[in-house]
C-alpha positions as CSV (number, residue, x, y, z in Angstrom):
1,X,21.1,88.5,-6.0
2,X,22.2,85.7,-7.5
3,X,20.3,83.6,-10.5
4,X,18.2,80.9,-8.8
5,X,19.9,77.2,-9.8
6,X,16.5,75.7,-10.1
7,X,15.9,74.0,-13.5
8,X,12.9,76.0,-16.0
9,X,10.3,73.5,-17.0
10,X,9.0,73.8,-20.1
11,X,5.9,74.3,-21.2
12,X,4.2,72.0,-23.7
13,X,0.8,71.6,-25.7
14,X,0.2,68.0,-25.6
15,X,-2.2,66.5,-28.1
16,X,-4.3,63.7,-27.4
17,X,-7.1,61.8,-28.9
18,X,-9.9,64.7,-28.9
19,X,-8.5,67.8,-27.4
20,X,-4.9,69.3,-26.4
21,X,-3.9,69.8,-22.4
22,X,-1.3,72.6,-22.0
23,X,1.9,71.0,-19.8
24,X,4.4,73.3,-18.1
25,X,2.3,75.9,-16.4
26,X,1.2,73.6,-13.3
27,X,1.9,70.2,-12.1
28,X,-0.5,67.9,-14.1
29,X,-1.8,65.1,-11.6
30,X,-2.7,61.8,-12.9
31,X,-4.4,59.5,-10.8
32,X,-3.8,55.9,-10.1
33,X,-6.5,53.2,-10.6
34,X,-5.2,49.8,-10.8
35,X,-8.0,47.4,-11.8
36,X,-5.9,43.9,-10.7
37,X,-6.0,41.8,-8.0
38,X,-1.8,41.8,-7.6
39,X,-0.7,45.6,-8.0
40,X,2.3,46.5,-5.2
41,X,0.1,48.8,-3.9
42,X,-3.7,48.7,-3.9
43,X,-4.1,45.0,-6.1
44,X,-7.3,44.1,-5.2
45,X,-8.7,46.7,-3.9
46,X,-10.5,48.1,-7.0
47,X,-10.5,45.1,-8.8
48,X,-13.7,43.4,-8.6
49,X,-16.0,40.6,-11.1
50,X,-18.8,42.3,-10.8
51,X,-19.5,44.5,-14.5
52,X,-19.1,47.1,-13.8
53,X,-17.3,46.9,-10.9
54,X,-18.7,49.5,-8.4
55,X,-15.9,49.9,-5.9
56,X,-13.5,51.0,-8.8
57,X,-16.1,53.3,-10.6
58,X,-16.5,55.0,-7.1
59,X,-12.3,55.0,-6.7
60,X,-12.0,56.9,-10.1
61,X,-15.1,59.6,-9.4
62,X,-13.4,60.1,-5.8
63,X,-9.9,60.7,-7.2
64,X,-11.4,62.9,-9.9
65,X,-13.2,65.2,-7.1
66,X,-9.9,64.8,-5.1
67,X,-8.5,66.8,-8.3
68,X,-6.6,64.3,-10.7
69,X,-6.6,65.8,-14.0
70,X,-5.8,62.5,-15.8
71,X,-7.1,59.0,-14.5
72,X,-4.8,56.1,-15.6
73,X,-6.1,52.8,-15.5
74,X,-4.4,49.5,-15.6
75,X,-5.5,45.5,-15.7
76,X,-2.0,44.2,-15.5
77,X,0.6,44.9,-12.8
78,X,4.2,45.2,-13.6
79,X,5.4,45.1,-10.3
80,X,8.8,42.5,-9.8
81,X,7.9,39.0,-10.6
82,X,4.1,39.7,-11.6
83,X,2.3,37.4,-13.5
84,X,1.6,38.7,-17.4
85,X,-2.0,38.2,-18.3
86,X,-3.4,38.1,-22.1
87,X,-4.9,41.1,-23.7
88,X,-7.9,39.6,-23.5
89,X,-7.7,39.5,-19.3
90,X,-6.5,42.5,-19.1
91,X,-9.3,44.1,-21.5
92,X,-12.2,42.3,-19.4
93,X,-10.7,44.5,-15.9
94,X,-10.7,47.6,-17.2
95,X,-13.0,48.2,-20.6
96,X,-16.1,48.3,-18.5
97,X,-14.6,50.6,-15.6
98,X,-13.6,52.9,-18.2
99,X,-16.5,52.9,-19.9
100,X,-18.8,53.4,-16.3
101,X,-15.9,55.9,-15.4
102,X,-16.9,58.3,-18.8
103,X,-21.0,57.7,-18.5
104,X,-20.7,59.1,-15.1
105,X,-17.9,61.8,-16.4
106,X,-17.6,62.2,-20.0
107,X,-15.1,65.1,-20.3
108,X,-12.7,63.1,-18.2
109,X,-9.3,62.5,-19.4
110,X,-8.6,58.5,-18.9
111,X,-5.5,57.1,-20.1
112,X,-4.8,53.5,-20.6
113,X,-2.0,51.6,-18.7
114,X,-1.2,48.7,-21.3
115,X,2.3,47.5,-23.7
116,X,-0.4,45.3,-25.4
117,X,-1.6,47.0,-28.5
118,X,-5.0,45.4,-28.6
119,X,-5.9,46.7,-25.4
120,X,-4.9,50.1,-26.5
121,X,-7.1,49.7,-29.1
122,X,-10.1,48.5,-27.8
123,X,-9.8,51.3,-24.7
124,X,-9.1,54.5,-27.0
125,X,-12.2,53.5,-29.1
126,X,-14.0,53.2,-25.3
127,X,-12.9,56.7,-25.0
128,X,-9.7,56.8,-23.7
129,X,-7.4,59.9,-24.9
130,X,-3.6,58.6,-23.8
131,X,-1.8,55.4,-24.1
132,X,0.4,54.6,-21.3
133,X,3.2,52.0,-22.3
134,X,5.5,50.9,-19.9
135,X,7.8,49.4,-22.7
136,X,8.0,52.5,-24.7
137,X,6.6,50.9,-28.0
138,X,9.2,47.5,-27.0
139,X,7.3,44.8,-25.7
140,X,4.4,44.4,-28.8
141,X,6.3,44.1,-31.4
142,X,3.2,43.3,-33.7
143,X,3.1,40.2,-36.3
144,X,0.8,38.2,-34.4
145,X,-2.2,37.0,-37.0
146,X,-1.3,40.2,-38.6
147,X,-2.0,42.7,-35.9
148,X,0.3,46.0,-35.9
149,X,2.3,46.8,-33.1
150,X,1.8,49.5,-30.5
151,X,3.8,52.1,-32.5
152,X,1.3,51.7,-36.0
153,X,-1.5,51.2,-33.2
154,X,-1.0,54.3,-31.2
155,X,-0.2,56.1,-35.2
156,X,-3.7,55.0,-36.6
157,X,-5.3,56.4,-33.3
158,X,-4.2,59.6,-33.1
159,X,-4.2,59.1,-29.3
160,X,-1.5,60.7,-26.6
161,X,1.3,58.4,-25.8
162,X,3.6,58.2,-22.6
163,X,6.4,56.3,-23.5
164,X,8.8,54.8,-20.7
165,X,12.2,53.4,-20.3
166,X,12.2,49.8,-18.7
167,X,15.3,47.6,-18.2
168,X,13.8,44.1,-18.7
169,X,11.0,42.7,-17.9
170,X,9.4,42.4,-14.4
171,X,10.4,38.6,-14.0
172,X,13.9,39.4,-14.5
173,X,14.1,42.8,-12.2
174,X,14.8,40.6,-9.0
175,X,18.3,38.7,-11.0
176,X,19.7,41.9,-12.6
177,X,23.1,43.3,-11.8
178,X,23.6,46.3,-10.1
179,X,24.0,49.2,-12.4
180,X,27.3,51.5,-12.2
181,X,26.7,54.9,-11.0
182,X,28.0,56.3,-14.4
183,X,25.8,54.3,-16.7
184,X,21.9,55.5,-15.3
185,X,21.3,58.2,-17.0
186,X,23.2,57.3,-20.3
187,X,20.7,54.2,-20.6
188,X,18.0,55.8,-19.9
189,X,18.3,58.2,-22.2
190,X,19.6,55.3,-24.9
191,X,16.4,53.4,-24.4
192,X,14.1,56.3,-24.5
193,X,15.8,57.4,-28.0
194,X,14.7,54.4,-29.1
195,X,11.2,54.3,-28.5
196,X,11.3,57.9,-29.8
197,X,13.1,56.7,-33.0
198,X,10.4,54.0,-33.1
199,X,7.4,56.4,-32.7
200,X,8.8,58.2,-35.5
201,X,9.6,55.8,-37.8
202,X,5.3,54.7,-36.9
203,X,4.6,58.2,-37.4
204,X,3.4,59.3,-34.2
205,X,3.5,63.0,-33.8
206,X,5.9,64.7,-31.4
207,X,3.6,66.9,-30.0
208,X,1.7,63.5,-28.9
209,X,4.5,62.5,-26.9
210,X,5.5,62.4,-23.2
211,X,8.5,61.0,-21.8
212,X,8.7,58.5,-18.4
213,X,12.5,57.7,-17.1
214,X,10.8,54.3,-15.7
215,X,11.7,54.8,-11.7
216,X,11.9,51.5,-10.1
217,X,11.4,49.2,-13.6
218,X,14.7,48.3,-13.7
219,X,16.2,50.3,-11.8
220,X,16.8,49.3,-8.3
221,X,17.4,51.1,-4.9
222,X,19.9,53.9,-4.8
223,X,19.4,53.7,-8.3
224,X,16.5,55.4,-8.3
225,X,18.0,58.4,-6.6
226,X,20.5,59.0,-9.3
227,X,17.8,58.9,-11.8
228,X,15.8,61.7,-9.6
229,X,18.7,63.8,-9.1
230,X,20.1,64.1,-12.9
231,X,16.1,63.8,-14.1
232,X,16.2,67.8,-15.2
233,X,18.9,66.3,-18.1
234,X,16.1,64.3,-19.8
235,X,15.0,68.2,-21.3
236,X,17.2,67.2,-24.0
237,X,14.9,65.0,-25.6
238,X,12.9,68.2,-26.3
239,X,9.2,66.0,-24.7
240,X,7.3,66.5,-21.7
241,X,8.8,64.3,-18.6
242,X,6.1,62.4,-16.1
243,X,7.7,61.1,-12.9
244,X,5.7,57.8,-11.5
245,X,7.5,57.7,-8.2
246,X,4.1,57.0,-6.1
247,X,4.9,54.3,-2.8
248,X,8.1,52.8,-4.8
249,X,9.8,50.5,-3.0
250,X,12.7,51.9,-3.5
251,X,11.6,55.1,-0.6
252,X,10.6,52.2,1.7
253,X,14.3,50.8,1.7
254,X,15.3,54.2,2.8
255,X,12.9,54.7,5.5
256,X,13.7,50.8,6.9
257,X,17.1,52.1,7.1
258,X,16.9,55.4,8.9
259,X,13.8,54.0,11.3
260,X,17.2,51.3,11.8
261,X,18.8,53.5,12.8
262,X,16.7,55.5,15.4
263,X,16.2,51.9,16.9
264,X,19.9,51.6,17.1
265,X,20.2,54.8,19.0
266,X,17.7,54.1,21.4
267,X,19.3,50.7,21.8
268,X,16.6,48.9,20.9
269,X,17.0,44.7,20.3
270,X,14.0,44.1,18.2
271,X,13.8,43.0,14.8
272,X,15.0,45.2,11.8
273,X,12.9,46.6,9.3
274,X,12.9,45.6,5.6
275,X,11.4,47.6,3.0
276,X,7.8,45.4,2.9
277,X,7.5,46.8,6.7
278,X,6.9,49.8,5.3
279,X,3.1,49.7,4.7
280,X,1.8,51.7,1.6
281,X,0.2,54.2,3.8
282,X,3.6,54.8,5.7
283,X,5.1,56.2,2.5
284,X,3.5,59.3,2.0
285,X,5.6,62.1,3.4
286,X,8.4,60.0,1.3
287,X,6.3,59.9,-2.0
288,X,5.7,63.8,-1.2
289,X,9.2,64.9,-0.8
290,X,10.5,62.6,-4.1
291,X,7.4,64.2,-6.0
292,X,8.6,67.8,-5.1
293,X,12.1,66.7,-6.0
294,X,10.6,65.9,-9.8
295,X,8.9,69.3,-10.1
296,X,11.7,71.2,-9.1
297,X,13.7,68.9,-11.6
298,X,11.1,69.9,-14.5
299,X,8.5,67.2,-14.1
300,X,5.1,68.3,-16.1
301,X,3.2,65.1,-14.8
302,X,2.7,63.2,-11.7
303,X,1.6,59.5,-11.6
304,X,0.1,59.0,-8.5
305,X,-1.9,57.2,-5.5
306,X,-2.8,60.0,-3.1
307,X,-4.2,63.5,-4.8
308,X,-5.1,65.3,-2.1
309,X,-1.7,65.4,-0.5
310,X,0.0,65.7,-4.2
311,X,-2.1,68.8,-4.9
312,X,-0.7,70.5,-1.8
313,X,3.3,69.5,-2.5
314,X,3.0,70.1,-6.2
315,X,1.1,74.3,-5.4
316,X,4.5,74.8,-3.5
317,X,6.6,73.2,-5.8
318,X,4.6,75.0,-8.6
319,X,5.4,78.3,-6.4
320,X,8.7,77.7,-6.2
321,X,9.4,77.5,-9.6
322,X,7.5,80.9,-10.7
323,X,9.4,82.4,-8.3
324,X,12.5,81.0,-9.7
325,X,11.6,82.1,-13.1
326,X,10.3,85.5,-12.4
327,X,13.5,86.7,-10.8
328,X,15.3,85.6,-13.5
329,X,14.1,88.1,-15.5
């Protein structure tokens, strides 16, 4: 028989904050929980003025029984063209969910969605164990009234840290130039060097590191599928690799096209889809099959909207791969 091509994953002991969570052996699942009132998927749903706001304490305990492993909670979207809001916003959405979310369940493992280091901060002393930054360490450069940046931030907390590659800044997504096929993975793996070289110039610890390629921040359409198909090559960076591929927009362009395309078959004159057609809910056998596509690539962690479904994709996924490595053997 010959050797499986499927890609090993490997496995990992990632450190966080108070405790260590082994990476490798199963699909970790983190859950979404975006406490705004503009996310591209859910903004406003969970996001409420009310302290502390029910509906998202009840979202977070739901997604936990559902079987996240991580809960990840944001107060500022990055979708294209969103609005940035001050630390100070951003901590009054999420501090007092956070804190509601670990009096209800204290050994859960929340993570923090924010590039702003005071937010990071104020949420790890809440309880938080990981530090989600979108920028990779970029974006808070520090030097304001004195403040240290992310990097010195995230050192002096001793806290887990996803770092992600990003190519500009949410305002400037809908203007940038197409990028050639060639150059995808090369700057992705350029940018997430550097925030590497920057958490270890800081002295944040490898084994507190995890890796995100960044689908859809920056990187637009068919992009996205070059990304997913040469994601296994991030392995050389010797991290952990967490695919956040949950509802993109980037699978609703594709399924505007090929529901064009039955329409054209069946000679049908109405309207054509675009990708915001696509309702969130509509984009869950696509989320699925791009989620199975980063596991068999070597994804340890899954950002996502919808666990119950995820669970199901990544135990076959999961089976796959064991199979794939026991035969190799």
């Amino acid at each position: 028989m010959a050797a499986p091509t499927l890609h090993s994953r490997p496995t990992f002991d990632w450190r966080l904050r108070t405790r260590t969570l082994p990476l490798g052996r199963h699909t970790v699942l983190m859950g979404i929980l975006n406490l705004t009132p503009d996310s591209f998927s859910d903004g406003g749903h969970f996001f409420t003025p009310q302290q502390p706001p029910q509906r998202a304490v009840d979202r977070a305990l739901l997604l936990l029984d559902q079987g996240a492993d991580i809960l990840d909670l944001g107060g500022e979207s990055t979708r294209p063209n969103a609005t940035p809001v001050s630390p100070d916003e951003e901590q009054s959405r999420v501090l007092a969910t956070l804190e509601a979310i670990l009096q209800h369940r204290p050994d859960a493992i929340l993570s923090i969605d924010t590039y702003h280091a005071a937010t990071a901060r104020r949420a790890v002393e809440a309880g938080a164990e990981i530090v989600n930054d979108v920028s990779g360490l970029t974006w808070d450069a520090g030097g304001h009234a004195g403040a240290p940046n992310m990097a010195a931030t995230c050192t002096q907390l001793h806290c887990g840290a996803i770092l992600m590659h990003t190519r500009g800044r949410p305002q400037q997504w809908p203007t940038l130039p197409a990028l050639p096929k060639a150059d995808i993975l090369p700057l992705v793996l350029a940018g997430l060097r550097h925030s590497l070289a920057l958490a270890r110039t800081a002295g944040i610890a490898t084994d507190q590191i995890v890796l995100d390629p960044g689908f859809g921040f920056g990187k637009m359409g068919t992009e996205n599928y070059t990304l997913l198909a040469h994601l296994s090559e991030l392995h050389q960076l010797g991290h952990p690799l967490l695919s956040g591929i949950s509802r993109k927009g980037f699978l609703a362009k594709t399924l505007a096209h090929l529901y064009d395309e039955k329409k054209q078959d069946q000679k049908d004159s109405s309207p054509s889809h675009a990708p915001a057609d696509i309702p969130m809910e509509a984009r869950l056998h696509a989320t699925q099959a791009a989620n199975v596509a980063s596991i068999l690539a070597g994804a340890h962690i899954l950002r996502v909207h919808d666990i119950p479904a995820t669970r199901e994709s990544a135990a076959i996924a999961d089976a796959v791969l064991a199979a794939a490595a026991t035969s190799t053997h």
